[in-house]
N, C-alpha and C positions, 0 to 999 in steps of 0.2 A: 717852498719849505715852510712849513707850517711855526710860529713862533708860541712856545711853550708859555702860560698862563700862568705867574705864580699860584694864584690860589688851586688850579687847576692841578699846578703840580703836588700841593699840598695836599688837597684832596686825595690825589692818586696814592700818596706818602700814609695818610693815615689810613685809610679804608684799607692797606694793605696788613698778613698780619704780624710783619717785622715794623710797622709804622706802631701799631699797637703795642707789642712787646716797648718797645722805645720809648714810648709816651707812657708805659707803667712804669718801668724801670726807673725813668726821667722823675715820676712824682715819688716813690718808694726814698730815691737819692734826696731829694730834697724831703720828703718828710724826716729824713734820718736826721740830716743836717739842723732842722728847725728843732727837734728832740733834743739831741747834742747839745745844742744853744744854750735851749732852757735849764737844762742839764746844768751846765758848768754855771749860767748867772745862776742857779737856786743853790749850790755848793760853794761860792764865794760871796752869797749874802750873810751878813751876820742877823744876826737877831735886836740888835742895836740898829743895823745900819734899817732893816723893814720895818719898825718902829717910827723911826724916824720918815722913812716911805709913809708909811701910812699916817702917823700923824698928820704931814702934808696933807695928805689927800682928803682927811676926815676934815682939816681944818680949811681946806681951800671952797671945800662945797659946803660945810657945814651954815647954818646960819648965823649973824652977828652974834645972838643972844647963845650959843652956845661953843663959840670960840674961847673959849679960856682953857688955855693951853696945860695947862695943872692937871685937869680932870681929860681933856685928850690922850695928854702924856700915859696918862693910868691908865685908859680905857685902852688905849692900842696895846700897851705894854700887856696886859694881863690878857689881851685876845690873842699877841703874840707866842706868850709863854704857854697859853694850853694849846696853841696848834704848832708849835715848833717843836 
């Protein structure tokens, strides 16, 4: 009796074309899911709270000489305010 080869079995799984339907279906579910995601964190950010995100961000990679949080604060804030 011959013993079945995972990959072998795998192979025969996808080249088939219910293995294919399944591995679309499988990526389609999860692109939904990773949408959805983004979805609900972009609808429960405020605009205070990505400010604040971003200021972080601008001020962690920024350079010494332009860390002064005053003109960050402003700078994030009014990039917020025209693309929110």
């Amino acid at each position: 009796m011959k013993r079945w080869n995972w990959f072998e079995v795998y192979n025969l799984f996808v080249s088939t074309l219910v293995g294919h339907l399944l591995v679309i279906v499988g990526y389609v579910v999860l692109g939904l899911i990773a949408f959805a995601t983004v979805v609900v964190v972009l609808e429960n950010i405020t605009n205070s709270q990505l400010g604040d995100w971003l200021e972080w961000i601008v001020s962690f990679f920024a350079h010494d000489s332009v860390k002064n949080t005053s003109k960050v604060r402003q700078a994030t804030l009014s990039v917020v305010s025209r693309h929110v």
